[in-house]
N, C-alpha and C positions, 0 to 999 in steps of 0.2 A: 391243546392240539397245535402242533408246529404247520404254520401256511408252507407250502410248495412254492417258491417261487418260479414262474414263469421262464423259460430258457428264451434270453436276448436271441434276434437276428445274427446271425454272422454278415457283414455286410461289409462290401472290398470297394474302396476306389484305386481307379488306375487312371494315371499318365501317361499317352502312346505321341504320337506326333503332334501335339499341338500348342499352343499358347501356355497353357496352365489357366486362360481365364472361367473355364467350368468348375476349377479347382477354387477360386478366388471365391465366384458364385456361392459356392457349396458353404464357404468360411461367413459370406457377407448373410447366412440366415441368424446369426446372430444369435440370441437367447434360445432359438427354438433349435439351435443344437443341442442344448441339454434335452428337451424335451425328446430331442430321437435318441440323447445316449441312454437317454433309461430304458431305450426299449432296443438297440441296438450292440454288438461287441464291433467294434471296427477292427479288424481282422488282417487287413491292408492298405495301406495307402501308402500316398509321395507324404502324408504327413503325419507318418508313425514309422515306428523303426523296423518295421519288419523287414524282411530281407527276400524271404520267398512268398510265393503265393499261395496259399495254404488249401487243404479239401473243404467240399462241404462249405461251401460258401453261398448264404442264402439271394443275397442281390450283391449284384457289382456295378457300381458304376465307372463307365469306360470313355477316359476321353479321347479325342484324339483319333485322325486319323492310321490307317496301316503303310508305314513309307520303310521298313528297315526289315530284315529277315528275325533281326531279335524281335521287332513288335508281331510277325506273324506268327513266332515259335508263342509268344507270350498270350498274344490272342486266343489261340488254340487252346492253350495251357487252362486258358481263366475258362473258358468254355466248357473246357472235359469240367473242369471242380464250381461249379455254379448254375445255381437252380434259376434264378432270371438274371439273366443278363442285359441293362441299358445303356444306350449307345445317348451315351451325354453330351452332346452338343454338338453345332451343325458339322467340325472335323471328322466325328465318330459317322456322323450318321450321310451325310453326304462328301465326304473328302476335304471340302471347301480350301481354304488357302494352300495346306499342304499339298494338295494336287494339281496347287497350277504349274508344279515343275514338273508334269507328265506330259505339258505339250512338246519339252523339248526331249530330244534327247539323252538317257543318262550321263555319258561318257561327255558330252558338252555341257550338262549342269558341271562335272568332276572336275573337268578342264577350267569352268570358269571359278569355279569357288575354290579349286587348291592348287592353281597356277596362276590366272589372270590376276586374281584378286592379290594373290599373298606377297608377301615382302620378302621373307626369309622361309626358308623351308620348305619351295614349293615342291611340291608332291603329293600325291592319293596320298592317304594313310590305309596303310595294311592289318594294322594294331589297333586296341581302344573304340573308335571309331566303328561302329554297326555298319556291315555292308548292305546300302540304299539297293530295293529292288526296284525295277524298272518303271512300274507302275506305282503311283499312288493310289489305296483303296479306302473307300467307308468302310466299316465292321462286317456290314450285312452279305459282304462279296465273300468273305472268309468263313463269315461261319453264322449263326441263329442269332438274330437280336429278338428281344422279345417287349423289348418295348423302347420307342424312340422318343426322346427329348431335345427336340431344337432348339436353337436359338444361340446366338454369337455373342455372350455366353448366354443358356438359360437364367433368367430370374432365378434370384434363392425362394421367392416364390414359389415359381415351378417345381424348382428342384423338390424341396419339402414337399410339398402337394405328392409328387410323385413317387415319392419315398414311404410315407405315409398312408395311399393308399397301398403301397407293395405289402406292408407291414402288415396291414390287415386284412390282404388276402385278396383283392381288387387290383385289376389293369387299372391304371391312372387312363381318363379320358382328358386327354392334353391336349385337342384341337380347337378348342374354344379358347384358349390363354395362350400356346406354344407356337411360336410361328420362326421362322430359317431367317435368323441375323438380328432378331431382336431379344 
């Protein structure tokens, strides 16, 4: 008799406004990444080639605050095709660094980064460049998080703990290990 094998997770991480250090996190689990690819298809990420963001996507993890109209088109996007969605570290889940350019005004952030600053070329760019919305947001203002992971970056600890209960069908309880900035 031929075994059925089990159908892996679909599971997505994402890049939105942040450091990339959740991303780093996620690498520094070290051997116990194999342990989740046996049970895992990575589907998306900044560290696979894919290109779009695909359906049917069983967890995502999402870094990064929301600062650009592409990261809100994008947010959205991963939302509509994704059964749990977590908001990976303190950018996603509270705005943190990316938002401290919301106490000023946009058009005087624009002024200072592509005129004051620049040498050659000053100018907005109209092209390339994602047009910055006004506000910097967490995930949770755009749309459903369904489960939050803090921390500047989360532990690969955490991270795995977190992932691992998703896998098997449990909310991660993160408030005993997970804390904003560590």
């Amino acid at each position: 008799m031929t075994k059925v094998k089990p159908t892996k997770a679909r599971v997505a991480t994402v890049w939105l406004d942040g450091c990339s250090g959740c991303h780093m996190s996620l690498l520094d689990m070290d051997e116990k990444l194999i342990l989740l690819g046996e049970k895992i298809e990575l589907v998306y990420s900044p560290l696979v080639d894919a290109k779009d963001f695909p359906e049917n996507v069983d967890v995502a993890l999402v870094e990064g605050s929301i600062s650009s109209e592409e990261d809100l088109h994008k947010i959205k996007l991963i939302r509509r095709n994704t059964k749990v969605l977590v908001a990976l570290g303190d950018c996603s889940v509270t705005g943190n660094i990316p938002s401290m350019r919301t106490v000023f005004p946009l058009a005087k952030v624009m002024e200072r980064v592509y005129d004051e600053n620049a040498t050659i070329n000053k100018q907005v760019p109209t092209k390339v460049v994602p047009r910055l919305l006004e506000r910097v947001m967490p995930l949770h203002e755009v749309v459903k998080v369904d489960v939050y992971l803090p921390g500047c970056p989360p532990s690969a600890d955490n991270i795995f703990f977190a992932v691992s209960e998703l896998l098997e069908g449990r909310v991660p309880e993160m408030t005993s290990t997970a804390r904003f900035g560590a």
